[in-house]
C-alpha positions in Angstrom: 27.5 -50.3 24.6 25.9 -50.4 21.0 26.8 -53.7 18.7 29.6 -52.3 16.2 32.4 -54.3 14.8 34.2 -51.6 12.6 33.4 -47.5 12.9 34.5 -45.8 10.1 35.0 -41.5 10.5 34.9 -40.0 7.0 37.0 -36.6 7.4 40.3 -36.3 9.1 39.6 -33.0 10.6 39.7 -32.2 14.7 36.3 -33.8 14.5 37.4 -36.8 13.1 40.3 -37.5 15.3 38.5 -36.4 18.5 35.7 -38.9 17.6 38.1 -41.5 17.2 40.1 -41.4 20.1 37.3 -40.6 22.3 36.1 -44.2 21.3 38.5 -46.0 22.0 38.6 -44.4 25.4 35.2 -45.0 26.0 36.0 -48.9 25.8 35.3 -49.4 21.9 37.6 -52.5 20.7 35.9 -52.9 17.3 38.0 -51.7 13.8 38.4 -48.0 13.8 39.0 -46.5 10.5 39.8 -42.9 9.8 39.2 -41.3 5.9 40.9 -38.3 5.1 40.6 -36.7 1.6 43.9 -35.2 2.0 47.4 -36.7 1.7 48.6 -35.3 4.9 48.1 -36.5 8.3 45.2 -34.9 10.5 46.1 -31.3 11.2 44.6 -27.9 13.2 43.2 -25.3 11.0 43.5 -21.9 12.7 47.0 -21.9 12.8 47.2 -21.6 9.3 45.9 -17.9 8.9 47.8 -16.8 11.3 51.1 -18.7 12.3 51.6 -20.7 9.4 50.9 -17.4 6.9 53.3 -15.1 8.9 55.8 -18.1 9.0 56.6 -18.5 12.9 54.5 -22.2 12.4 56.4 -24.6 9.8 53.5 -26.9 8.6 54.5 -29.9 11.2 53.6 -28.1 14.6 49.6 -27.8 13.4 49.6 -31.7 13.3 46.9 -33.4 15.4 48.7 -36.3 16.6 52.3 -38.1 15.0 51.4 -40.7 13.4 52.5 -43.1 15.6 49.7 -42.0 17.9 47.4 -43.3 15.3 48.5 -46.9 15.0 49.2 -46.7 19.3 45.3 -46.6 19.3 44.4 -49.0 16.7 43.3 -46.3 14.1 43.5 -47.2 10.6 44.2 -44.3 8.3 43.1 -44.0 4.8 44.5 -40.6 3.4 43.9 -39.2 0.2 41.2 -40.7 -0.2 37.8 -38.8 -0.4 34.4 -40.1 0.4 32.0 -39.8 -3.0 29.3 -42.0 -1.9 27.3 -43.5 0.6 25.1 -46.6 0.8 23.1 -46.7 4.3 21.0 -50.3 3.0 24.7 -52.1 2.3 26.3 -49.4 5.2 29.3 -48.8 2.5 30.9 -45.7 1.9 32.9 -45.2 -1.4 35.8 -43.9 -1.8 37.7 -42.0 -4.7 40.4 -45.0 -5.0 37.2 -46.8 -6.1 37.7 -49.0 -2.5 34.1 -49.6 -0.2 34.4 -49.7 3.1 32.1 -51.2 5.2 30.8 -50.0 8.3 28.3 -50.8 11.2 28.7 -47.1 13.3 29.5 -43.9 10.7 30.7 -40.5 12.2 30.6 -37.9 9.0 33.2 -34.8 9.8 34.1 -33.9 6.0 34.2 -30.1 7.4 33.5 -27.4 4.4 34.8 -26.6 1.6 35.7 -22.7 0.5 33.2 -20.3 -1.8 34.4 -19.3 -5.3 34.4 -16.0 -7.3 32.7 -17.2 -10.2 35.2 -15.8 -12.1 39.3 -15.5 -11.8 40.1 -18.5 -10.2 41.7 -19.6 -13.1 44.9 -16.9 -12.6 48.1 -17.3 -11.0 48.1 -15.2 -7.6 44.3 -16.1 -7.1 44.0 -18.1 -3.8 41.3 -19.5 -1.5 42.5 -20.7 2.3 41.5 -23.9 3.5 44.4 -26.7 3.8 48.0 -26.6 4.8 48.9 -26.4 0.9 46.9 -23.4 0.5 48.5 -21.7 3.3 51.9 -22.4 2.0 51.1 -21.6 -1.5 49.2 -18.2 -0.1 52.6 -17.6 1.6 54.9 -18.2 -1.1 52.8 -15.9 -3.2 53.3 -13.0 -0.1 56.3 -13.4 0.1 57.4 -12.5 -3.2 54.6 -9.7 -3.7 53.9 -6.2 -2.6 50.1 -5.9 -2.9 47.0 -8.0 -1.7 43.6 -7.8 -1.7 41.4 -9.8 0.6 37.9 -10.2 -0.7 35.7 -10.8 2.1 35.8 -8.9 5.5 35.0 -12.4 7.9 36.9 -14.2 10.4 39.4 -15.4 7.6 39.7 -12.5 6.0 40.8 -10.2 8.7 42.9 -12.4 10.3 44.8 -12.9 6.7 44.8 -9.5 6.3 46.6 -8.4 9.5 49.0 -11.5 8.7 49.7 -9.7 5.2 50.3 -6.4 7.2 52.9 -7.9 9.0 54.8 -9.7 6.2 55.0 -5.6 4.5 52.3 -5.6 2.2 50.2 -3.4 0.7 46.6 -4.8 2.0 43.0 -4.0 0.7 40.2 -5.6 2.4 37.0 -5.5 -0.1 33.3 -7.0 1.7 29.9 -5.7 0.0 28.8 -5.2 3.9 29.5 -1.4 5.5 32.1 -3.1 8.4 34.3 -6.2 8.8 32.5 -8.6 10.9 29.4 -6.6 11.2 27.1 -10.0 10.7 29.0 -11.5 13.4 28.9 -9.0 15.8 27.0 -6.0 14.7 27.7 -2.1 14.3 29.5 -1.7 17.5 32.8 -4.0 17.6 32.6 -4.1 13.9 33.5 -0.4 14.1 36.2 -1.2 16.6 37.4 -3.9 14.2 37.6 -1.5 11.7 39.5 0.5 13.6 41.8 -1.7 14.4 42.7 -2.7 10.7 43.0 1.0 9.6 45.7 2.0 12.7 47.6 -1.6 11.3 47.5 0.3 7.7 45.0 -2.0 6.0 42.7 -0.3 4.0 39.1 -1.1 3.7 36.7 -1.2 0.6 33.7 -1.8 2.7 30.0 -1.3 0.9 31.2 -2.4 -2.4 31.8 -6.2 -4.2 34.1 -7.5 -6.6 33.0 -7.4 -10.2 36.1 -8.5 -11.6 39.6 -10.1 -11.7 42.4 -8.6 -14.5 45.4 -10.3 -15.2 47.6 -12.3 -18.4 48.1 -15.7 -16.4 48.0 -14.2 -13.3 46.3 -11.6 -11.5 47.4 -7.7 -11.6 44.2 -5.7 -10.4 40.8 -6.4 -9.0 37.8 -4.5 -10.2 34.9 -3.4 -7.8 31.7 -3.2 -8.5 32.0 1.0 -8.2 34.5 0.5 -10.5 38.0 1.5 -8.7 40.7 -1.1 -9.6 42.9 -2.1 -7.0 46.6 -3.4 -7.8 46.9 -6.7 -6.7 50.1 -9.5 -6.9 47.5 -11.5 -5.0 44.1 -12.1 -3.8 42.8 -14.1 -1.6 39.1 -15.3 -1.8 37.3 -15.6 2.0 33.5 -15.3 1.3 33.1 -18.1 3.8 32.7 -22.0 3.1 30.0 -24.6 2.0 29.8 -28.1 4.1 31.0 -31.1 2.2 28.0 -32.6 2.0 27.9 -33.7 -2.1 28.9 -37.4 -1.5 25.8 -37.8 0.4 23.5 -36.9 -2.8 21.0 -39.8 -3.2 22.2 -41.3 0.4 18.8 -40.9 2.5 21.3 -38.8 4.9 19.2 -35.3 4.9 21.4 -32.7 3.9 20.2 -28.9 4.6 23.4 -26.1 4.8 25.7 -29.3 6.8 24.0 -32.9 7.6 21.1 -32.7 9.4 20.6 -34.0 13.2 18.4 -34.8 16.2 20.0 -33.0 19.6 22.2 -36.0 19.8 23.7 -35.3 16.4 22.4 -38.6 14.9 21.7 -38.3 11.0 20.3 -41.6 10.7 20.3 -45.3 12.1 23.9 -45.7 13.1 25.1 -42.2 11.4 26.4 -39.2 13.3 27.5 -35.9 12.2 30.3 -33.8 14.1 32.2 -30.6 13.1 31.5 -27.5 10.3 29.5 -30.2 9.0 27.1 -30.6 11.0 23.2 -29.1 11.7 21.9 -30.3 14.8 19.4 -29.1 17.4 20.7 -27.4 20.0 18.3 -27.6 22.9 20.2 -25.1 24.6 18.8 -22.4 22.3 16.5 -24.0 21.2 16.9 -24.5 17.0 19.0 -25.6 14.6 23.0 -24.2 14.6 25.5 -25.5 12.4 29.2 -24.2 14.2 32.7 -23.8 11.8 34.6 -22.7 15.2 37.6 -25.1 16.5 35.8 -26.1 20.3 32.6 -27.3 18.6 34.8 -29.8 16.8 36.3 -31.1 19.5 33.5 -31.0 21.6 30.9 -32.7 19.3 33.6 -35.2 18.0 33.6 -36.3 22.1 29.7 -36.2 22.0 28.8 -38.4 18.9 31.5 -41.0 19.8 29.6 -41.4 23.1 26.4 -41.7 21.3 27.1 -44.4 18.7 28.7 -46.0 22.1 24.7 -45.6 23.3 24.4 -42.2 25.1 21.5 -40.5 25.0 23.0 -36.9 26.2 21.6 -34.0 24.0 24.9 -32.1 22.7 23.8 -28.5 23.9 27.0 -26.6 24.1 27.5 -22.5 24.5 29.5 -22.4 21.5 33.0 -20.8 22.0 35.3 -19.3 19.6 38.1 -16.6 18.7 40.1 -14.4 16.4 43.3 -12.8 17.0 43.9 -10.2 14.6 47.0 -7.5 15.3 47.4 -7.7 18.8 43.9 -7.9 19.5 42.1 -11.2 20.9 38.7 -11.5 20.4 36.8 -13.9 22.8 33.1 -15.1 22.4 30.8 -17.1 24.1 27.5 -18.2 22.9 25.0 -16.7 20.1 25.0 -13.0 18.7 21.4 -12.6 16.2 21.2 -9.9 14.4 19.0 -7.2 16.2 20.2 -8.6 19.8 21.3 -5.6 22.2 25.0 -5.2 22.6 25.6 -3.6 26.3 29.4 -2.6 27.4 29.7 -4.2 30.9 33.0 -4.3 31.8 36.1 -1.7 30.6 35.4 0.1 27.3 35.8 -0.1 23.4 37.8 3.4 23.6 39.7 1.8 26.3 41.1 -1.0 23.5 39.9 -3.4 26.7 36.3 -4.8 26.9 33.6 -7.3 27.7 30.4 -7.0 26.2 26.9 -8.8 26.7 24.6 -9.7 24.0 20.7 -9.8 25.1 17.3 -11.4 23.7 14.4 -10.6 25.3 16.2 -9.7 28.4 18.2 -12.4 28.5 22.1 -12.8 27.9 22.7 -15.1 24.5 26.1 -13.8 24.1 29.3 -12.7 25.7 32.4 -11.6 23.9 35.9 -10.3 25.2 38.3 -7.8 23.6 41.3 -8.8 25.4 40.0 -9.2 28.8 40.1 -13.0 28.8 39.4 -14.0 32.4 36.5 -11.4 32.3 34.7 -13.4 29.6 35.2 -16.2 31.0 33.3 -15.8 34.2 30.4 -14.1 32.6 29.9 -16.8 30.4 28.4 -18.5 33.2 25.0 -15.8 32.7 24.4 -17.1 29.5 
């Protein structure tokens, strides 16, 4: 087991806490400190565009861990307090209470941060969706409106949008791209997804961006760029999310879209990256991936916990994630490039029930479900 007297994990995220506990139970009895920009105590993400937004969550059931469970394994906590600096000669990190905290092992899971309009931001009714308090602001704001408009047709933003449809509202989608989720999973399913968001009354603005937000105080209509303006009581912004990686300016940690790592996710001497934040080589596909799905935090929090411990495993995961969205799961296993051929091997997209495989060269890089869940999971096993 590696030398280290205190390990400190800067961002409270699933990440964060996996690394954590996972080193304590692989025999680490040093001083374990958790940072956490936020106020509240550690909590799961997903939830929040779909439970928490339609309101069958309250906020407490997306926690992590009580926080009992956090002094019962000899975790320090530091909320509210973010990271803005890092010195790897004096192995400090500092911290926006002006405290340093010294380290001898470093795991950086900060996670991202949502993209901006560059414009609008400043008006009531104008939200982005990242914390707990955005999804309860986002909901207040539903709840007392009668129109949305979702700019950006990703993950995020159709899983808000079907969320809206449920709560009674008047939804637009708006995504310069022709389909929602097209970049993830090309023409094919995007169509399906499509299809699926106009039969649950959303309407979609596809091939066209957002020029401009109108409002006194708070927003009232959103202007594309073919210049139709679409009532709005609110928007919400989801044109994806940049890694928090500005504390780290001047550091020596290399920074490239997320921290930059080796196959065992180390940054530098004594510095691993786990979570959205993180760019590693994946020698299972041979390249650099950087993952904002909720297995590869848990998964790599496990790994780079083992390999400040002293493992030498290369983290080379199929990556796993999903999206539920109406009554629609969406399962997916691996990579999808752009250009890879989509093939239908089990059921069929008319049939509202399919599994299909994603080839390079011949070979299978990707397999997604469309609720056929024990399907995709055995042919995972071909990628």
């Amino acid at each position: 087991m590696a030398d280290l007297d205190r390990v400190v994990v800067v961002g409270a995220s699933a990440a964060g806490v996996t690394a954590a506990e996972t080193l304590r139970r692989e025999g680490y009895r040093g001083e374990l400190v958790l940072v956490g920009a936020e106020k509240a105590l550690p909590y799961d993400r997903p939830p929040l565009s779909k439970q928490v937004l339609a309101g069958t969550w309250e906020p407490e059931r997306t926690l992590l861990r009580p926080e009992s469970a956090y002094a019962g394994n000899g975790i320090e906590l530091k909320l509210g307090s973010a990271a803005v600096g890092l010195d790897l000669d004096r192995r400090t990190v500092s911290l926006s209470t002006g405290e340093q905290v010294a380290w001898d092992g470093l795991v950086i899971a900060t996670g991202t941060r949502p993209r901006e309009l560059p414009f609008g931001h400043d008006l009531a009714g104008v939200h982005v969706l990242r914390t707990v308090d955005d999804a309860l602001a986002l909901r207040g704001d539903l709840l007392r409106a009668s129109s949305v408009v979702v700019v950006g047709a990703g993950f995020l933003g159709t899983e808000a949008a079907a969320s809206a449809r449920r709560l009674g509202l008047d939804v637009a989608v708006v995504d310069p791209l022709p389909l929602p989720l097209v970049r993830q999973f090309g023409a094919e399913v995007a169509e399906a997804v499509a299809a699926l968001h106009e039969q649950g009354g959303v309407r979609l603005r596809t091939g066209t961006g957002v020029a401009a937000l109108h409002g006194e105080g708070a927003v009232s209509a959103v202007e594309l760029t073919d210049g139709t303006l679409l009532r709005a009581d609110v928007v919400l912004v989801a044109i994806g999310a940049a890694p928090v990686t500005d504390w780290l300016a001047g550091s020596g940690v290399p920074v490239d879209d997320g921290v930059l790592c080796d196959s065992t996710c180390r940054a530098a001497e004594n510095v691993y990256a786990a979570g959205d934040v993180a760019r590693w080589v994946n020698p299972h596909f041979g390249g650099l991936m950087r993952v904002e799905h909720r297995m590869n935090a848990t998964e790599q929090g496990m790994a780079v916990a083992r390999a400040l411990l002293g493992a030498q495993t290369p983290f080379a995961p199929v990556p796993y994630f999903w999206t539920d969205q109406f009554d629609v799961k969406i399962q997916a296993y691996g990579v999808f490039p752009a250009g890879s051929e989509m093939v239908v091997a089990h059921g069929g997209i008319a049939e509202g029930r399919f599994v299909a495989h994603y080839l390079e060269h011949g070979r299978v890089v990707g397999v997604l479900g469309w609720n056929m869940a024990k399907q995709v999971r055995q042919d995972r096993q071909l990628i």
